[in-house]
Backbone as CSV, one residue per row, in Angstrom:
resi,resn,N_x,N_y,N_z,CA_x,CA_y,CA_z,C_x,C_y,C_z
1,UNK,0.847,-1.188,0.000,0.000,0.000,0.000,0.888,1.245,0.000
2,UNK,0.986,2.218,-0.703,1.587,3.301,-0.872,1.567,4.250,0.492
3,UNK,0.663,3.971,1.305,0.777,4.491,2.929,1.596,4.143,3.387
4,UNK,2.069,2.797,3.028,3.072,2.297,4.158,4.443,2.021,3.189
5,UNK,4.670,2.125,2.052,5.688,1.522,1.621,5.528,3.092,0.447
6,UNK,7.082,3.859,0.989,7.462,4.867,0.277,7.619,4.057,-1.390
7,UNK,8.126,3.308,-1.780,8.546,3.247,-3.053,7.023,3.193,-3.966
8,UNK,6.195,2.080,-3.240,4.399,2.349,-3.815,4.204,3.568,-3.815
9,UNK,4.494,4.549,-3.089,3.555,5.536,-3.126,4.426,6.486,-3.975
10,UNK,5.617,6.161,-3.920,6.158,7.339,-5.172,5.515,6.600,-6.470
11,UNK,5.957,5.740,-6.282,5.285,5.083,-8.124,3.857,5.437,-8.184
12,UNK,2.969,5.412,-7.282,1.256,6.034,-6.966,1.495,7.363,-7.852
13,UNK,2.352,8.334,-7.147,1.849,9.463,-7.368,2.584,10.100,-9.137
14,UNK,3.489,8.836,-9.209,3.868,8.688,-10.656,3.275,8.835,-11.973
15,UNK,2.259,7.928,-11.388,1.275,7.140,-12.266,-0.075,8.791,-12.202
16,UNK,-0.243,9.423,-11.361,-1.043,10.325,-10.941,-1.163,11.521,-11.569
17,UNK,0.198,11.784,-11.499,1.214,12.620,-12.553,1.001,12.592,-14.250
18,UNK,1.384,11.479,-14.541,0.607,11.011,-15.844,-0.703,11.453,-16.491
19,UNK,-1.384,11.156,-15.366,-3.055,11.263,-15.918,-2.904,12.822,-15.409
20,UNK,-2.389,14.000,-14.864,-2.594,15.029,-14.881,-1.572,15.802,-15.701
21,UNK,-0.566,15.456,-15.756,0.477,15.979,-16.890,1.386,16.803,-15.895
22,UNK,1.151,16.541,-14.709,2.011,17.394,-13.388,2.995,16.503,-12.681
23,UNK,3.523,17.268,-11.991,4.945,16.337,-11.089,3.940,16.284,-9.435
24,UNK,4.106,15.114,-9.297,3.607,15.357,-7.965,4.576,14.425,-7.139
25,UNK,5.726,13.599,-7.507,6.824,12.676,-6.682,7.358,13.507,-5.241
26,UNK,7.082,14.565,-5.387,7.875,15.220,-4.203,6.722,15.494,-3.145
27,UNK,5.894,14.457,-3.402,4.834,14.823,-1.898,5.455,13.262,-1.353
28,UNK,5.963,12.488,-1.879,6.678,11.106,-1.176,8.155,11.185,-1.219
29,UNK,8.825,11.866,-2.078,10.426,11.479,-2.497,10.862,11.180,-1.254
30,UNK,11.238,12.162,-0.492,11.939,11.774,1.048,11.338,10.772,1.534
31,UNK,10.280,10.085,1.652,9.907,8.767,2.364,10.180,7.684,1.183
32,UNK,10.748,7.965,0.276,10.996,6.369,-0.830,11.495,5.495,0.175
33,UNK,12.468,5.436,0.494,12.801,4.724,1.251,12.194,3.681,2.699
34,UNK,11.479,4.376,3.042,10.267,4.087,4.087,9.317,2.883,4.187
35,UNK,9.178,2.332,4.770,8.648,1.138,4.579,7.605,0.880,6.501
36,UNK,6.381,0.847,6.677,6.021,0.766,7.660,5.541,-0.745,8.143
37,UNK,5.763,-1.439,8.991,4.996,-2.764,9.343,4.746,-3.336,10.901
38,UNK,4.096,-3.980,10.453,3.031,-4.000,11.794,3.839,-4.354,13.119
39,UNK,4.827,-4.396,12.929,5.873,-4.655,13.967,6.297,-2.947,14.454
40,UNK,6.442,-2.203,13.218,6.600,-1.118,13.822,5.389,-0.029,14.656
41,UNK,4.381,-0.343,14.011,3.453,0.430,14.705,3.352,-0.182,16.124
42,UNK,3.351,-1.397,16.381,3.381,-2.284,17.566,3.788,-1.634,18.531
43,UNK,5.196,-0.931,18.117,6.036,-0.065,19.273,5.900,0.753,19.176
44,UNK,5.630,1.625,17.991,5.264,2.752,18.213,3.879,3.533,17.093
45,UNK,3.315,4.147,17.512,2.619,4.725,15.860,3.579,5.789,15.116
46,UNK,3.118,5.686,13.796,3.607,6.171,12.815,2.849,7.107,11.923
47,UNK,3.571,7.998,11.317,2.401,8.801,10.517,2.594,7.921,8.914
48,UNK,1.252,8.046,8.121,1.185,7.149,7.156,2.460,8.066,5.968
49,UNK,2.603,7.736,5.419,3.123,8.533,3.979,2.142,8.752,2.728
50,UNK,2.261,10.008,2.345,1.005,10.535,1.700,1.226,9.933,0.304
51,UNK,-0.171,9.360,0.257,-0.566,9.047,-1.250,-1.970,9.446,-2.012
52,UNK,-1.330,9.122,-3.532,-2.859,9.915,-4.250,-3.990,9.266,-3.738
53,UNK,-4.719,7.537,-2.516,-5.274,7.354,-2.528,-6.142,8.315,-2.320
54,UNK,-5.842,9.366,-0.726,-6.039,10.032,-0.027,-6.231,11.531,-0.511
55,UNK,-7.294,12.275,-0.415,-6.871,13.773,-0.713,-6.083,14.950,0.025
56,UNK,-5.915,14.428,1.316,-5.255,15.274,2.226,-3.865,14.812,2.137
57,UNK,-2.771,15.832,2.684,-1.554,15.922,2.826,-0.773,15.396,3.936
58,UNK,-0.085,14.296,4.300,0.660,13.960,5.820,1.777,15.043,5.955
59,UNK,2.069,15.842,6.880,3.095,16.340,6.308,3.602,17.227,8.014
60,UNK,4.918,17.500,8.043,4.942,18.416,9.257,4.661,19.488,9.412
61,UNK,3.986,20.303,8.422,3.734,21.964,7.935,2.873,21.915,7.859
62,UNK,1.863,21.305,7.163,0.623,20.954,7.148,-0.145,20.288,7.625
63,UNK,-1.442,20.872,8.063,-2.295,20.176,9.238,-3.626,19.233,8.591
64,UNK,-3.747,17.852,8.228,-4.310,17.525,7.378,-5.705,17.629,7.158
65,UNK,-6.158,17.934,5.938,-7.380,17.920,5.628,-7.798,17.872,3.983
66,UNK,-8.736,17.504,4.003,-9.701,16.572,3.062,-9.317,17.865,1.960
67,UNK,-8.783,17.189,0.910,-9.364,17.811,-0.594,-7.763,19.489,-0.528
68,UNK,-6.316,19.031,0.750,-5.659,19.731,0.071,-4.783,19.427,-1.414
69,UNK,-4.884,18.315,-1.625,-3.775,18.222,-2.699,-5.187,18.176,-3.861
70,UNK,-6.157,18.447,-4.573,-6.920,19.060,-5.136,-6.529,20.369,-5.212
71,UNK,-6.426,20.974,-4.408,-6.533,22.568,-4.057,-5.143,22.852,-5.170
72,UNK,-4.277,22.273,-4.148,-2.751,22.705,-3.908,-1.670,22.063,-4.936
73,UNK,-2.419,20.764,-5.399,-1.348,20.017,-6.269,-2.259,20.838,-7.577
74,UNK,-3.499,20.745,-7.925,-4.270,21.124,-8.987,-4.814,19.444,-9.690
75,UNK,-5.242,19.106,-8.628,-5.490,17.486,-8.560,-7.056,17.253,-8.466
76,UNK,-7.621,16.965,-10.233,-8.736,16.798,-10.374,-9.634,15.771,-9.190
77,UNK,-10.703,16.753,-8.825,-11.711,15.977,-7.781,-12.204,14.445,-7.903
78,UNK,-12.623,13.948,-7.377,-12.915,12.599,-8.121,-14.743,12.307,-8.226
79,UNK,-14.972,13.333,-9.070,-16.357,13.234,-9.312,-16.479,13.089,-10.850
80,UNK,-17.770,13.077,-11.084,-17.493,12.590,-12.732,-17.195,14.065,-13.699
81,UNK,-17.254,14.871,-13.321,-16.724,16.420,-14.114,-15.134,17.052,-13.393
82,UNK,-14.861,16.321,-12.594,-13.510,16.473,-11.938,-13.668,17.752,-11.153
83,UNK,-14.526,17.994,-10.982,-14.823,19.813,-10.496,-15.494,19.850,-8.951
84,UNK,-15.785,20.109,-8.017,-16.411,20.060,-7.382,-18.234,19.849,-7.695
85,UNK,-19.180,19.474,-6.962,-20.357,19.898,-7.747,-21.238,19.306,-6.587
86,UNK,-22.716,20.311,-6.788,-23.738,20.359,-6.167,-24.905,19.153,-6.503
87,UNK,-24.868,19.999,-8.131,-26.082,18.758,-8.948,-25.446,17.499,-8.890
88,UNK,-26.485,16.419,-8.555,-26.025,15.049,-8.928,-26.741,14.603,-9.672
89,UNK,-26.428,14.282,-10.624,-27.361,13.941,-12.249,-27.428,12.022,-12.010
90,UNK,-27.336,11.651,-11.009,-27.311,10.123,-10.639,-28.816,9.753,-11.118
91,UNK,-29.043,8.684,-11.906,-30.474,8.035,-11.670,-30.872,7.532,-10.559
92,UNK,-30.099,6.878,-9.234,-30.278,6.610,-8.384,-31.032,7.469,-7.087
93,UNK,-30.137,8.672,-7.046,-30.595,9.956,-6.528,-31.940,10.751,-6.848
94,UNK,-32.301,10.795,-8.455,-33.358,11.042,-8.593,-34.433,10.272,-8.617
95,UNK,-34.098,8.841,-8.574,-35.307,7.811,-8.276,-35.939,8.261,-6.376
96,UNK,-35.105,8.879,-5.693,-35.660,9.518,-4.729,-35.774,10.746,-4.521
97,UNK,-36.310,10.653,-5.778,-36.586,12.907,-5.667,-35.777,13.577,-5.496
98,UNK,-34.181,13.441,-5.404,-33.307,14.312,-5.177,-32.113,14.598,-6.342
99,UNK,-31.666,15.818,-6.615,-30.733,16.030,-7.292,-29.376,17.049,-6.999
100,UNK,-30.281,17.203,-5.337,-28.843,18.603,-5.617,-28.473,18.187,-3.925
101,UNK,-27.667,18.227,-3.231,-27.009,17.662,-2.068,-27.269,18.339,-1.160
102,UNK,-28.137,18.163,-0.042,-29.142,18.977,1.120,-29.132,18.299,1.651
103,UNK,-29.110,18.829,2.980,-29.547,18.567,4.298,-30.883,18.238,4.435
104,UNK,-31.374,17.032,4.924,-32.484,16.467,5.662,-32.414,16.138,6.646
105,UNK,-33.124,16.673,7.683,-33.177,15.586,8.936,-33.624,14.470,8.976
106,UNK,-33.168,13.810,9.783,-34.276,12.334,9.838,-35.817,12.202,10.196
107,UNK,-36.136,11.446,9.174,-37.193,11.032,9.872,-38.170,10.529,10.618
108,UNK,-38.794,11.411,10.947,-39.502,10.556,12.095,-40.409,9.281,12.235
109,UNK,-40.074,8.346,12.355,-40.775,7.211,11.912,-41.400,6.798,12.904
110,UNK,-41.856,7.683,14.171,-42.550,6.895,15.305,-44.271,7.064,14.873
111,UNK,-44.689,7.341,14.052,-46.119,7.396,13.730,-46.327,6.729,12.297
């Protein structure tokens, strides 16, 4: 898994690179080497090493959260227009009356 084994996750973000036409190896280069296993977390925890699975950044400068390497690498979203988006044009979604992403409370099903 490219979390735990620097050389996967440089080749991950290799391959990532490709399909965006950008360099992104230097969000792993310094951990190539790196390799995590269950022996090591045993003794101690570890922070994962960042890969394209993930949209957030592991990093000591950065405090992680959802959707920075989108932002920051210019790393298409993973929706079907690569863009962020409201409308969901799903048949599934509109087989229950819905198309655009709202808040509902639950319902009350005691009556």
């Amino acid at each position: 898994a490219p979390e735990t084994n620097g050389q996967v996750a440089v080749k991950a973000w290799q391959a990532l690179g490709e399909m965006t036409g950008r360099e992104h190896t230097h969000l792993a280069i310094n951990k190539e080497d790196e390799k995590i296993r269950f022996r090591d977390i045993q003794a101690q925890p570890r922070k994962i090493i960042s890969s394209p699975t993930w949209s957030g950044l592991e990093s000591e400068h950065v405090s992680y959260n959802a959707g920075y390497t989108n932002v920051h690498e210019l790393i298409p979203w993973r929706t079907l227009s690569g863009r962020q988006q409201l409308y969901q044009d799903h048949a599934w979604m509109r087989a229950f009356g819905e198309s655009l992403v709202a808040y509902r409370p639950p319902i009350d099903n005691k009556y």
